[in-house]
Each structure stands twice: as structure tokens, then as C-alpha cells.
C-alpha positions as CSV (number, residue, x, y, z in Angstrom):
1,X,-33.4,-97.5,8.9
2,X,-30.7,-99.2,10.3
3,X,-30.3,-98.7,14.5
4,X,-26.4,-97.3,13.8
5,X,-28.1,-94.1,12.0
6,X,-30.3,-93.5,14.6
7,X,-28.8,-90.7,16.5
8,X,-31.6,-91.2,19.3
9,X,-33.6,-93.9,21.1
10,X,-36.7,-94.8,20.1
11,X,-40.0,-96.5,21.6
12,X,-42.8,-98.2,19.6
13,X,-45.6,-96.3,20.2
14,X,-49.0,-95.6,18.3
15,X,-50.4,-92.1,18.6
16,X,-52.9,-90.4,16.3
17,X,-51.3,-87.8,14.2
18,X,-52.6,-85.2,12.1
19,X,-50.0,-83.9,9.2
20,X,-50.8,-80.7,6.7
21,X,-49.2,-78.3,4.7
22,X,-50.6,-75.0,3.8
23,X,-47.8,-73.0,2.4
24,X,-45.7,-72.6,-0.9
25,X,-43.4,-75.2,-0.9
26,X,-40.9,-75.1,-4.2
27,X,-42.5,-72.1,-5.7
28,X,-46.0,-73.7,-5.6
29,X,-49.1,-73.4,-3.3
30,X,-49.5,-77.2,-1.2
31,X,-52.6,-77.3,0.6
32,X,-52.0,-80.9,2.3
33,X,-53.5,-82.8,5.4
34,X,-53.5,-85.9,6.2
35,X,-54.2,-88.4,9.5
36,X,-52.2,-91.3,10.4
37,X,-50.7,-92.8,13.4
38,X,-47.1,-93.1,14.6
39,X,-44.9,-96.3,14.6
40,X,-42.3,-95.0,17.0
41,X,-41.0,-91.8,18.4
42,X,-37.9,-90.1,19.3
43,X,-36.4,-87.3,20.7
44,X,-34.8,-86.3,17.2
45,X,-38.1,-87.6,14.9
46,X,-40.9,-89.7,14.2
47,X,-41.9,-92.8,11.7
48,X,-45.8,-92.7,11.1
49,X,-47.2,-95.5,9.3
50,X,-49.1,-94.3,5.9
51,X,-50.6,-96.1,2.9
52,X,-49.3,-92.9,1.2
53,X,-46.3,-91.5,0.8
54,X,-45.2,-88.2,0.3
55,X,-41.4,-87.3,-1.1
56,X,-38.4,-87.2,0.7
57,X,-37.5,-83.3,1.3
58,X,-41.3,-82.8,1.9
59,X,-42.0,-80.5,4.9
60,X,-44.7,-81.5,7.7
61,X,-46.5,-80.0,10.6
62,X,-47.5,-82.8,12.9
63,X,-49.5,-82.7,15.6
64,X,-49.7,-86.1,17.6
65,X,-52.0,-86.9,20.2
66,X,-50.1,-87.9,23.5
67,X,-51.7,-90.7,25.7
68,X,-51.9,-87.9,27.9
69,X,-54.6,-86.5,25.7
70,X,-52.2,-83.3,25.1
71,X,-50.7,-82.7,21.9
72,X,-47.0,-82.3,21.2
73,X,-46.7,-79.8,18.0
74,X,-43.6,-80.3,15.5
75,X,-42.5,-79.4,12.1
76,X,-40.3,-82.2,10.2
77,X,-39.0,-83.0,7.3
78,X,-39.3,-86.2,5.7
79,X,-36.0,-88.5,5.8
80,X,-36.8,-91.9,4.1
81,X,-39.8,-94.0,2.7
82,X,-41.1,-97.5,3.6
83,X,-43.3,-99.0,0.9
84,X,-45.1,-102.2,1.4
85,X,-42.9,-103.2,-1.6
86,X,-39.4,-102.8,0.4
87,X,-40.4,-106.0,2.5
88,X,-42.2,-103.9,4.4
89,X,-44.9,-105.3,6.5
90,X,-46.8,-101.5,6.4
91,X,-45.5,-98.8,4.8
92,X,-44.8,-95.2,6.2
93,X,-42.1,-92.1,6.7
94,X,-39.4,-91.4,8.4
95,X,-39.2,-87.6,9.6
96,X,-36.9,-85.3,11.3
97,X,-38.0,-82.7,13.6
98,X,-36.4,-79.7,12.4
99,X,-39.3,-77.3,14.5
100,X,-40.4,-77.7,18.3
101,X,-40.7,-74.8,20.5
102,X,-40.0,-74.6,24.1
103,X,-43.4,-75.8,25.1
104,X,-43.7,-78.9,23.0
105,X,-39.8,-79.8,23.6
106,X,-40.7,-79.6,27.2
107,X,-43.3,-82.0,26.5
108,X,-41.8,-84.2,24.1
109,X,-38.7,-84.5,26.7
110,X,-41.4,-85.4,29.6
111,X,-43.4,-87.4,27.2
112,X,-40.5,-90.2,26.2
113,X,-39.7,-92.4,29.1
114,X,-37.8,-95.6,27.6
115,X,-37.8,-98.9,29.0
116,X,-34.1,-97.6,30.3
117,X,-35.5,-94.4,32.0
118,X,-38.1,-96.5,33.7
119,X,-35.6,-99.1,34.6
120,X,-33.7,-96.4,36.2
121,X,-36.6,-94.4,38.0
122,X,-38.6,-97.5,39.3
123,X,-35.0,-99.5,40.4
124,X,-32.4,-96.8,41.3
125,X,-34.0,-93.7,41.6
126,X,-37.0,-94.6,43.8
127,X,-35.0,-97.2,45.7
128,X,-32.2,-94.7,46.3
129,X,-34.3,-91.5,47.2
130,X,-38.1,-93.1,48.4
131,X,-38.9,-89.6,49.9
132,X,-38.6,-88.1,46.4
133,X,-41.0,-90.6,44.7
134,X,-43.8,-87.6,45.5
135,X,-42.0,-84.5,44.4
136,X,-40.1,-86.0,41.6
137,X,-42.1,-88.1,39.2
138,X,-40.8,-90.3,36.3
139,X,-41.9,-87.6,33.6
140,X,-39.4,-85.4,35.3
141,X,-36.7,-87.2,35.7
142,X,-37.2,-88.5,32.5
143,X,-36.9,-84.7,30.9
144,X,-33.8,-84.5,32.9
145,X,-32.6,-87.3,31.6
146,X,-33.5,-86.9,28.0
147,X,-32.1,-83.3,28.1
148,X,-28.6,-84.7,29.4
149,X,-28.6,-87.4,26.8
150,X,-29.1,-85.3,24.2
151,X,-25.6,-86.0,22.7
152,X,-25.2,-84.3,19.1
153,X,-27.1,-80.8,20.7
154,X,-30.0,-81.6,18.0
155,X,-32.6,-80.0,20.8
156,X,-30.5,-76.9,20.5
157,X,-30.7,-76.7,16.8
158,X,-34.5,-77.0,17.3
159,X,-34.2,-73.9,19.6
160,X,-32.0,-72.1,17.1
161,X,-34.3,-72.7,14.4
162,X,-37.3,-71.5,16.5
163,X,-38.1,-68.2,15.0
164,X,-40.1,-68.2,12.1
165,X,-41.0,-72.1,11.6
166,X,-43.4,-72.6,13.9
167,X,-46.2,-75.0,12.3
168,X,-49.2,-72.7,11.1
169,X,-52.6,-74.1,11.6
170,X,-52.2,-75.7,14.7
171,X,-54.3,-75.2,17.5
172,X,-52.9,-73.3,20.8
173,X,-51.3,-75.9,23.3
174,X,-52.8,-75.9,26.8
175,X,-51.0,-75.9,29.4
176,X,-50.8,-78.6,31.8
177,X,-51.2,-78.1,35.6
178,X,-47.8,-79.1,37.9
């Protein structure tokens, strides 16, 4: 996918990922899961690198392992295909998230610093406000940050489309102490 379609920044990152689907899905029963790991990540999606791919339309619960050892919970829908036969050097999926409660947005927010967050946090931030470097940490600003940044409001179409399409089958998050 070309960079001028992205509508969000993206880091290369690889994260183990489980995806399923346990529902109807075009009038028929789909009892799918599946592990894999992520290419990159964005605010907006995710690409996961897969020998197998499923079609474009397809729903997906996701449920990728941060670094962190939490896990950030989504639903998405799947955008585009990569087969090895594109050129490709691995094959995978593109999805949008079109599901991520409050909890997991929080997360994913505090979760995606890019090199430009850190740039700004390590040489502005820090260097402007030194006393802050203990009460404010990079995760925060960085869900500060992400939040502002969030330009076509696609966070606040995730809120809207909170009720009722939350991913089934996924284990409770735990919380993380502040």
C-alpha cells in the first residue's frame, strides 16, 4: 500500500497476534483462528504477515501481544492482500480497526511512540521541562500526542462503533498499575 493512502503513521514492529472468528459471517457459521505476527502497526490498523490469506471484507478479532506483555484487543476488517506472488518478499494482510474500546485505545495510543514522538520527547520535551521527565513519561505524552494527531477523527468512529462489536472470545484485559 502506497504511503499517500495511509491515513496514519506506521512503525515496523513484530508482535505475536492471535486472530479468530466465531460468529456467522454472510449467513454462515465461521469458526476461524489463526496465530501470526505483525509487520507494522498503526493507530488506524495493522499488517500481519501470513502464509494464508483470508478475503478482503473478512472480519477479525486480533489480539496482539505488546512488548509490554499486555495485550491490545481490536476487531478489523481486512483492507488488501500481499501474496508472495505480488513481488512480495512475505505475504500478509492489511486490516482496519473498525473495534477498540476505551481500554485498548488507551493502550494502543500509549503503546505507539514513533521515531518522531521520541524525537520530540527525548530532544524537546525533556530538554524543555527536565523536572517533568518523572511525572510525564514518553507513553504519555505519546497518547497525548497520538490523540491530537488523530486528523480524520477515525478514533472517534471506533468510539461510536463501540457498542455491540466488541471481539468475543478474548480474554479480560488487566489493568496496568500508574
Amino acid at each position: 500500500m502506497s504511503d499517500e493512502r495511509r491515513d496514519h503513521e506506521r512503525i515496523d514492529i513484530r508482535m505475536p497476534t492471535r486472530m479468530w472468528l466465531d460468529e456467522q459471517h454472510k449467513g454462515k457459521p465461521i469458526r476461524f483462528e489463526g496465530h501470526c505476527r505483525t509487520r507494522n502497526l498503526a493507530i488506524g490498523g495493522i499488517f500481519l504477515d501470513s502464509s494464508y490469506l483470508l478475503p478482503i471484507g473478512f472480519p477479525l478479532n486480533l489480539e496482539v501481544q505488546l512488548e509490554s506483555g499486555e495485550h491490545l484487543l481490536a476487531r478489523g476488517e481486512i483492507m488488501h492482500t500481499v501474496s508472495v506472488d505480488e513481488n512480495a518478499a512475505e505475504s500478509g494482510m492489511g486490516l482496519i480497526f473498525t473495534h477498540v474500546d476505551a481500554e485498548n485505545r488507551e493502550r494502543l495510543l500509549r503503546f505507539f511512540v514513533s521515531d518522531r514522538i521520541r524525537s520530540f520527547y527525548e530532544e524537546r520535551f525533556i530538554v524543555e521541562f527536565p523536572h517533568l521527565a518523572d511525572v510525564l513519561s514518553l507513553q504519555d505524552i505519546a497518547l497525548v500526542l497520538n490523540l491530537w494527531e488523530d486528523r480524520d477523527n477515525r478514533l472517534l468512529a471506533l468510539k461510536q462503533l463501540e457498542k455491540g462489536a466488541a471481539p468475543k472470545g478474548a480474554p479480560m484485559a488487566k489493568k496496568k498499575a500508574r
